[in-house]
C-alpha positions in Angstrom: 91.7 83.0 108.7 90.0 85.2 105.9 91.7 88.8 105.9 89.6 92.0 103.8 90.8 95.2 103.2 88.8 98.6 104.2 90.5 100.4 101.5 91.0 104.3 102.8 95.0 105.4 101.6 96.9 105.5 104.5 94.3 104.5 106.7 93.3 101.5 105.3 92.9 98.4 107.8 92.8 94.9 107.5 89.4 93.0 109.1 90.5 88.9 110.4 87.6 86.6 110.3 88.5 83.5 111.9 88.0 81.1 115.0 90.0 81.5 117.4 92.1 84.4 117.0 91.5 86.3 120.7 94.6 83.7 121.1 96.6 84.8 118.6 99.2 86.9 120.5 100.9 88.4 117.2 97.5 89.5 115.2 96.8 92.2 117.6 99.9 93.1 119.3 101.3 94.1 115.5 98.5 96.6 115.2 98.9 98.1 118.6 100.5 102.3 118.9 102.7 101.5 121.8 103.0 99.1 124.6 100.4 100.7 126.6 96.8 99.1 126.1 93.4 100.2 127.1 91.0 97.2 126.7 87.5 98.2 126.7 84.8 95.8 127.9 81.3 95.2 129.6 80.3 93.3 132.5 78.7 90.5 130.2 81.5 90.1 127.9 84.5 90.7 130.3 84.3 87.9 132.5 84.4 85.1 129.1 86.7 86.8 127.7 88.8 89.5 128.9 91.1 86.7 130.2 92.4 85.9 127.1 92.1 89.2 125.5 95.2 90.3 128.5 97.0 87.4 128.0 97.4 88.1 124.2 98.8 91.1 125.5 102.0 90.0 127.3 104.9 92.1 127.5 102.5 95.2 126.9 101.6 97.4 130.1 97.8 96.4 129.6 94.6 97.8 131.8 91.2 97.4 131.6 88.0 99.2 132.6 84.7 97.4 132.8 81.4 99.2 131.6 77.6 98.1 132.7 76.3 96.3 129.4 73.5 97.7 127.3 72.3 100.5 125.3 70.7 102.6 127.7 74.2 102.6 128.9 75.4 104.5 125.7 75.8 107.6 127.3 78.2 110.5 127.8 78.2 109.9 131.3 79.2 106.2 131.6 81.5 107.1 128.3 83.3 109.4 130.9 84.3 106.0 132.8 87.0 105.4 130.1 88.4 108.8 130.2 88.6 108.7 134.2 90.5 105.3 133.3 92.6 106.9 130.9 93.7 109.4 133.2 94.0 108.0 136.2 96.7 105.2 134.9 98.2 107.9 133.3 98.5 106.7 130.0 99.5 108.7 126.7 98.9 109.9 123.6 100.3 106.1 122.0 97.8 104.3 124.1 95.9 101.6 122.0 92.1 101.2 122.8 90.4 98.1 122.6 87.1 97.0 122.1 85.9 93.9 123.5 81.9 93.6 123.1 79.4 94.4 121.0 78.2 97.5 119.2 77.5 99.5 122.6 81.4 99.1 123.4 82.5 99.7 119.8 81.0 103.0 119.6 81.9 104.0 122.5 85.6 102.7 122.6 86.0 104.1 119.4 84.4 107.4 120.6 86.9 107.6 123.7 90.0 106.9 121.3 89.0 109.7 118.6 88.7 112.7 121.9 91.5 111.2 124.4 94.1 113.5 123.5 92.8 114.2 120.5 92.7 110.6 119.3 94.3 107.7 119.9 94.8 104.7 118.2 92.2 101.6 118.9 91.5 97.9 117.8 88.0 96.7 117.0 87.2 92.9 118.9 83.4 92.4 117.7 81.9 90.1 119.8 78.7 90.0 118.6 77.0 88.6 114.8 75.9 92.4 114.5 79.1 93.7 115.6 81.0 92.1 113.2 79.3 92.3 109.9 78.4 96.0 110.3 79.0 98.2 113.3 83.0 97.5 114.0 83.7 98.3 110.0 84.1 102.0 108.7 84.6 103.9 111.8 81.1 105.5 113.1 81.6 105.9 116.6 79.2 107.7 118.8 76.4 107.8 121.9 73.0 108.2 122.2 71.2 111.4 123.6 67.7 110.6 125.2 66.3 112.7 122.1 68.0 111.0 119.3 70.4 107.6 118.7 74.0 108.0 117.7 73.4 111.7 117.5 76.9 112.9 119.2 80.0 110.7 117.9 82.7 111.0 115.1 84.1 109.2 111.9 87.0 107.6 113.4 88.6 104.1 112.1 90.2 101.3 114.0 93.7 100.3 113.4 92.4 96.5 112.6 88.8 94.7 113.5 89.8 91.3 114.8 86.3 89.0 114.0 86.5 85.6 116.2 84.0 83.5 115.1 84.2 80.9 118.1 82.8 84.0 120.7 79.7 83.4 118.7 78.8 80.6 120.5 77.9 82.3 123.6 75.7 84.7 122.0 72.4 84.4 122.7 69.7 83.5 119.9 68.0 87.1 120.2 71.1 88.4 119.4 72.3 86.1 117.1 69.1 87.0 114.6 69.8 90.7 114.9 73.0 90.6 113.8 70.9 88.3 110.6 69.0 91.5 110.0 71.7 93.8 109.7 73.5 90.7 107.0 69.7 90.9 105.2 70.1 94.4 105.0 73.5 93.9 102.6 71.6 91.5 100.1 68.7 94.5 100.1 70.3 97.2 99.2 73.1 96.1 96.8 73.8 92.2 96.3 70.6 90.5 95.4 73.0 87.2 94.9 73.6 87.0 98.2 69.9 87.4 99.4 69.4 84.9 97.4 71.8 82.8 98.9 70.4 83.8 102.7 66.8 82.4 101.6 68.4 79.8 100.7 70.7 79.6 104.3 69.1 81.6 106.7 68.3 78.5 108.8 71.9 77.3 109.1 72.8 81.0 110.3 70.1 80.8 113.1 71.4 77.2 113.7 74.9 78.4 114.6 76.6 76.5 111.3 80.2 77.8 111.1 80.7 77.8 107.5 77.7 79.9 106.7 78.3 82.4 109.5 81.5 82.7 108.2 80.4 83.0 104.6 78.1 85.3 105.6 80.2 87.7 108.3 82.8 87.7 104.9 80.0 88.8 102.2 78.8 91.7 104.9 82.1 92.7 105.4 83.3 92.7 101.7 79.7 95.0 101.3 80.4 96.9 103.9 84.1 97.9 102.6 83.4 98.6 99.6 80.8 100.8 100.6 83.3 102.7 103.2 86.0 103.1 100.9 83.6 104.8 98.7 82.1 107.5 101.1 83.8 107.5 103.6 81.7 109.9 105.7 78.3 109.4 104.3 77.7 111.9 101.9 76.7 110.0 99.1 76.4 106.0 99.1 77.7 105.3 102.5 73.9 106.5 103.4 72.4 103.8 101.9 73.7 101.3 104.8 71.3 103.2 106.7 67.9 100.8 105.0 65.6 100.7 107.8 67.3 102.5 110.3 65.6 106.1 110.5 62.8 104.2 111.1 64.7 101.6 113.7 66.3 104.5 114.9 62.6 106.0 115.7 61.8 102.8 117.9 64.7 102.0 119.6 64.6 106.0 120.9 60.8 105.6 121.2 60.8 102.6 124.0 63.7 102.8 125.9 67.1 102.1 124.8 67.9 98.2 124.7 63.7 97.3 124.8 64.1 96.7 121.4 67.7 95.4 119.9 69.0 97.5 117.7 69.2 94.4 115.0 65.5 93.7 115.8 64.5 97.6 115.4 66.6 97.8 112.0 64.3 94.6 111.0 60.7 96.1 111.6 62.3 99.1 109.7 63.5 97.5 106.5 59.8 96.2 106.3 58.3 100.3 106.6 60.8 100.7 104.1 59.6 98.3 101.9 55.9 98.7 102.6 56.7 102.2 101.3 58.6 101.6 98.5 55.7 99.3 97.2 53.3 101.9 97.9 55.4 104.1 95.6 54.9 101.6 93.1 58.6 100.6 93.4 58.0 97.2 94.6 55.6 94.3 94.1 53.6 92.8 96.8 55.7 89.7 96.4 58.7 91.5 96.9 57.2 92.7 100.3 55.8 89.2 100.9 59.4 87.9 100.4 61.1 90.3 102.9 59.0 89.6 105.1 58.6 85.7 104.9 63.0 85.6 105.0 62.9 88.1 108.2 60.5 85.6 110.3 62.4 82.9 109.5 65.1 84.8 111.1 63.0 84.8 113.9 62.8 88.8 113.7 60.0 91.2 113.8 58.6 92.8 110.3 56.2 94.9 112.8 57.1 97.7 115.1 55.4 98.5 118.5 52.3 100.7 119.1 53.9 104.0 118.7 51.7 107.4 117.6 52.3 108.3 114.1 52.8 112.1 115.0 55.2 110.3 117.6 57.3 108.3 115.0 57.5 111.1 112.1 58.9 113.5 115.1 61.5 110.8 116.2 62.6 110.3 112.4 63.0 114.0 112.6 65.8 113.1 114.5 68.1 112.0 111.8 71.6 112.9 110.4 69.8 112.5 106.9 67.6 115.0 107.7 68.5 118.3 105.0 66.5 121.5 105.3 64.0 120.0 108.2 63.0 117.4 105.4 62.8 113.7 106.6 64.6 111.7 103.8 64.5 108.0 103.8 66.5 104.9 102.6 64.3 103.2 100.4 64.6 100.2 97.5 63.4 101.0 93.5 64.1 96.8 93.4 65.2 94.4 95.8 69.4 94.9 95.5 69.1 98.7 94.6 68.5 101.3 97.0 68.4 105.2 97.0 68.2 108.2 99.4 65.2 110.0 99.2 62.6 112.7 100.2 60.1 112.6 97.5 57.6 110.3 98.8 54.4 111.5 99.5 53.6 111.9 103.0 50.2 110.1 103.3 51.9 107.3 101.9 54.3 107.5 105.2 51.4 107.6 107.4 49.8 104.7 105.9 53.1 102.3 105.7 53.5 103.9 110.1 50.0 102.7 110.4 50.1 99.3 109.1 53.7 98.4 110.2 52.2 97.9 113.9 51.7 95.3 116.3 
């Protein structure tokens, strides 16, 4: 087992990478408030799994409420499912929540635990590649509104993220490569080593090869920690995580939450970002050409869907990066740097939203 440190004073939280450790009755139960548990879960996820999630949890005074799986299902309204849980079993302020599933459950456990009773403590249990290199580490939680994704939520961080490895194997390829992109994203914006060492791997990771998803869940993680610990709530570098997702963002809002994964969105968007950034004279052509050539191979789009400029720009709109009614963007001056911006020309935007179509 592989244990990091999110790094935040007296808030700081260990992350476990390993196979195997749902079993491990000690690893959770030490990070737990009190002996009353709230695990989380979907109806995809809950029926491998859940089992030996509650039997970890002997001796504790342990429910469980079951949510329909999926983004659209991000919502306020099938959020308020946990708090009817909550309530109705009567359980208190030192009530631990757990998340057991993917992003979609993260957010929203996490969500639940920072308004029941003004916040409560809670345990991260990625099951998904995306899950745990990006979205159970450094305390976003949050919903979507049918106007924007992730636009009502709070910073709130998990007592531990517990990342079993062996759940992996009943992922599903689609969602196996959009966890990739969000791992792709990490060598793009601030460790060109480690892209390098993804061209060099990326077929082992779609291939399910332990060691390299372990490797490469570790790197993402270490990335992703340092970056927390750093800005905590995204007002300075913690932003840059966000590569390709204003325009992701866009789509995923654009055709219907869970048409496009939110991995596969973030993909098509790191490739607008790039188109851009080359049109800005900040990349090469080749550096393009390579993005996109290490994204197929991760079987991934590098294309978004027919959507109407005036469409996407409006969507975009719809960011927390937005200052002053100004659409700023994540792009890259050089493959492993990245910056925040808003001067970029707005022709060139039209034409990267243009030729980033199917």
């Amino acid at each position: 087992m592989i244990t990091l440190d999110v790094a935040l004073g007296d808030r700081s939280y260990p992350i476990y990478i390993g196979s195997n450790l749902l079993g491990q009755t000690e690893l959770l139960k030490k990070h737990l408030g009190g002996s009353e548990v709230l695990v989380v879960s979907n109806e995809t996820v809950a029926p491998l799994y859940l089992d030996k999630l509650m039997a970890s949890l002997e001796g504790c005074r342990a429910e469980s409420v079951i949510l329909p799986d999926g983004e659209k299902y991000k919502t306020l309204d099938v959020l308020n499912n946990v708090f009817t849980a909550l309530l109705e079993k009567r359980m208190g302020r030192q009530t631990t929540i757990v998340a057991l599933g993917g992003g979609v459950i993260g957010d929203m456990a996490g969500f639940a635990a920072a308004c029941y009773q003004r916040g409560v403590p809670f345990v991260q249990v990625p099951t998904t590649l995306l899950a745990q290199v990006d979205s159970s580490v450094g305390g976003k939680t949050a919903v979507n509104h049918p106007a924007g994704k992730n636009m009502i939520g709070a910073f709130y961080q998990p007592k531990c993220v517990i990342a079993d490895t062996a759940v992996l194997n009943t992922l599903d390829d689609r969602q196996l490569s959009a966890g990739i992109a969000e791992i792709i994203k990490y060598g793009l914006i601030r460790d060109e080593g480690f892209l390098l060492w993804l061209e060099e791997n990326v077929e082992a990771l779609v291939g399910r090869d332990t060691d390299a998803l372990v490797y490469a869940i570790e790197k993402s993680c270490i990335n992703k920690a340092e970056v927390v610990a750093a800005d905590e709530h995204e007002h300075g570098q913690r932003a840059l995580l966000n590569l390709g997702h204003t325009f992701g963002h866009a789509i995923e809002t654009a055709m219907g939450y869970g048409e496009w994964l939110h991995g596969e969105a973030v993909a098509a968007g790191m490739y607008m970002a790039a188109d851009l950034s080359a049109r800005l004279g900040w990349l090469t052509k080749t550096d393009v050409a390579r993005l996109e050539k290490l994204l197929r191979r991760a079987n991934l789009p590098v294309k978004g869907p027919s959507i109407s400029i005036e469409k996407m720009k409006d969507l975009m709109a719809v960011d927390k990066k937005v200052q002053d009614g100004q659409i700023r963007l994540v792009l890259l001056k050089a493959i492993g740097e990245a910056v925040v911006t808003d001067d970029f020309d707005a022709a060139l935007l039209d034409q990267t939203l243009e030729q980033c179509q199917v």
